[in-house]
C-alpha positions in Angstrom: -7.4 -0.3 3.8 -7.2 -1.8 0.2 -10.7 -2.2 -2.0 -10.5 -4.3 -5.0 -12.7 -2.8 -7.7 -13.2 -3.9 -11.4 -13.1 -0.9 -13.9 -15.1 -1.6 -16.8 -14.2 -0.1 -20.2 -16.5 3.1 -19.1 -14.0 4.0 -16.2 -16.7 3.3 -13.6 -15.9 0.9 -10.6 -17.7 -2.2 -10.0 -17.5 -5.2 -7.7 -16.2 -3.5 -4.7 -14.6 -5.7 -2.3 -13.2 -3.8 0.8 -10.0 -6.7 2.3 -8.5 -4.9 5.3 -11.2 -3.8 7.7 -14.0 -5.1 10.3 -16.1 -2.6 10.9 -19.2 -2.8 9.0 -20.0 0.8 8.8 -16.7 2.0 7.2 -16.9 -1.2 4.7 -20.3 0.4 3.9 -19.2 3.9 3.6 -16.1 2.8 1.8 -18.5 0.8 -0.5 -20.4 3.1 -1.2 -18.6 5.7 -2.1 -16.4 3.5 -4.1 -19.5 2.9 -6.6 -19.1 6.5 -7.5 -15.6 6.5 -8.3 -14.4 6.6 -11.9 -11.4 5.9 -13.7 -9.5 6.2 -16.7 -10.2 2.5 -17.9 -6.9 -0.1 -19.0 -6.4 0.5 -22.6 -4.7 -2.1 -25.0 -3.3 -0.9 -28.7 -5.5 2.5 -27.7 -8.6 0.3 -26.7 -10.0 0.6 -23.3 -10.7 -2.8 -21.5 -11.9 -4.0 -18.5 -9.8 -4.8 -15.8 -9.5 -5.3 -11.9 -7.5 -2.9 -10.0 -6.8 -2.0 -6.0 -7.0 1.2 -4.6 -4.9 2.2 -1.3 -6.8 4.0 0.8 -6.4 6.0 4.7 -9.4 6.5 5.9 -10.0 8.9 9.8 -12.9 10.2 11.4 -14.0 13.6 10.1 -12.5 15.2 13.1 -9.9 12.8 14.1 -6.4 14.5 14.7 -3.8 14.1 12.3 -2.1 10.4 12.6 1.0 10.4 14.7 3.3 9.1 12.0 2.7 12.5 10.3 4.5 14.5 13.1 7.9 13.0 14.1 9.5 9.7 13.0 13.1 8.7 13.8 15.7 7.1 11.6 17.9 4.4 12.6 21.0 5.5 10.6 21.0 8.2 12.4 19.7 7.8 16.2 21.5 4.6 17.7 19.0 4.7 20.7 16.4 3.7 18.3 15.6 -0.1 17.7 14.8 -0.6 14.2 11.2 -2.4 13.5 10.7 -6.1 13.4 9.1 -7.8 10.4 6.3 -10.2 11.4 3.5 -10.6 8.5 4.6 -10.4 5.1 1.9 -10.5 2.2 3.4 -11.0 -1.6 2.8 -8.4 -4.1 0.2 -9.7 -7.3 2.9 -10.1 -10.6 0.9 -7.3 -12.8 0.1 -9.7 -16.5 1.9 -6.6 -18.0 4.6 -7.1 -16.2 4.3 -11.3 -16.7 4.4 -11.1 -20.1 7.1 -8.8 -20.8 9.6 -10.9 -18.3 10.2 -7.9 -15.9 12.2 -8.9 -13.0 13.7 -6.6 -10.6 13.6 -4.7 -7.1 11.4 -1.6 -6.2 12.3 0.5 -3.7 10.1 1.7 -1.0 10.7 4.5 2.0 8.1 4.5 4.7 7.4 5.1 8.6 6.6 2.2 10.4 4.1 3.5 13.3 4.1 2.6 17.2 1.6 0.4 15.8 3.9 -1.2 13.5 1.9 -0.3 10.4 3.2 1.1 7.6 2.4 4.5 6.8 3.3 7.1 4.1 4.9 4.9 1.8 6.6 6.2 -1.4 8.2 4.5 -4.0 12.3 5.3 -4.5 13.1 3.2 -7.1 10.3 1.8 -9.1 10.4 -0.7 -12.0 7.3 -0.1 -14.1 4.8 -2.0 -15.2 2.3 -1.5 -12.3 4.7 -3.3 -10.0 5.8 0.0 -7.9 2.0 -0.2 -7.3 1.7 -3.8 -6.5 4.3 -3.6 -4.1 3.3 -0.3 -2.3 -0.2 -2.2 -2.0 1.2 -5.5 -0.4 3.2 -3.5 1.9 0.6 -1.6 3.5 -0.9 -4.6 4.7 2.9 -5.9 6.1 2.9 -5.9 10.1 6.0 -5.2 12.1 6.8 -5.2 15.8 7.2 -1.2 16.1 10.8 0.0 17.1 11.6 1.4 20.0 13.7 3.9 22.0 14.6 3.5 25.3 11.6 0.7 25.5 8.9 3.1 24.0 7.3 2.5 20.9 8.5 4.5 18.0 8.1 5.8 14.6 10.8 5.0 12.6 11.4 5.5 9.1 13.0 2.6 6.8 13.8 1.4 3.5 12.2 -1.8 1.9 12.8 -3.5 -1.0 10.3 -5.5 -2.8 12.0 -8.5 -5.0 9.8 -9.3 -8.3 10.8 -12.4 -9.6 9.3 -14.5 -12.1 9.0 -18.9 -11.3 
């Protein structure tokens, strides 16, 4: 799930606005324990300033077993039984003001299983081009959907590359 927060110039989180679930008691968990986070607040020529931010965050029962995409996930490079994922819901990564103002275009990188869910799941950034967009892409892709792949008409996990194209209008 992804929860919006504002950080104030104290570090401490405010506005709390959970976007990707619909259960009402993990929104209120999530809530709440999201008004006790702190953070090192945004800081402009040494000064901290307020500013919004999103935080990325897997959330399981207390005594849930570990997700599946943790145990075994296949790659298509190198298993041709494997069907690779299909991409159907993309959601555009937010242009950082940073990264606006200073004209930074580019591509970043991303490795991560896509589960028999087709969720996206232990992303990592492989090549990242600064500026907060390595984050603003690793938080739109988490809330990408794919039609999971498959091997021998079973769902699978299957680990791919994505690239994430910033370019500014």
């Amino acid at each position: 799930m992804v929860v919006d927060v504002y950080v104030g110039k104290d570090g401490r989180a405010s506005d709390v606005h959970i976007r990707t679930t619909d259960d009402a008691r993990m929104n209120q968990a999530v809530h709440d324990a999201a008004q006790s986070w702190t953070f090192s607040p945004g800081r402009i020529n040494g000064f901290p300033v307020s500013a919004p931010g999103s935080v990325l965050l897997e959330c399981r029962a207390h005594n849930a077993p570990e997700a599946p995409y943790g145990h075994v996930s296949f790659d298509v490079k190198k298993d041709k039984a494997v069907k690779r994922p299909t991409l159907l819901l993309t959601v555009n990564p937010d242009y950082t003001p940073e990264a606006m103002h200073a004209g930074l275009t580019g591509e970043v990188m991303l490795s991560l299983v896509v589960d028999t869910e087709g969720r996206p799941r232990d992303i990592h950034v492989d090549k990242g081009i600064g500026l907060g967009l390595n984050e603003a892409a690793v938080t739109a892709v988490c809330l990408w959907r794919f039609r999971p792949g498959t091997r021998e008409g079973d769902p699978v996990n299957v680990r791919v590359t994505v690239a994430v194209n910033f370019v500014l209008q």
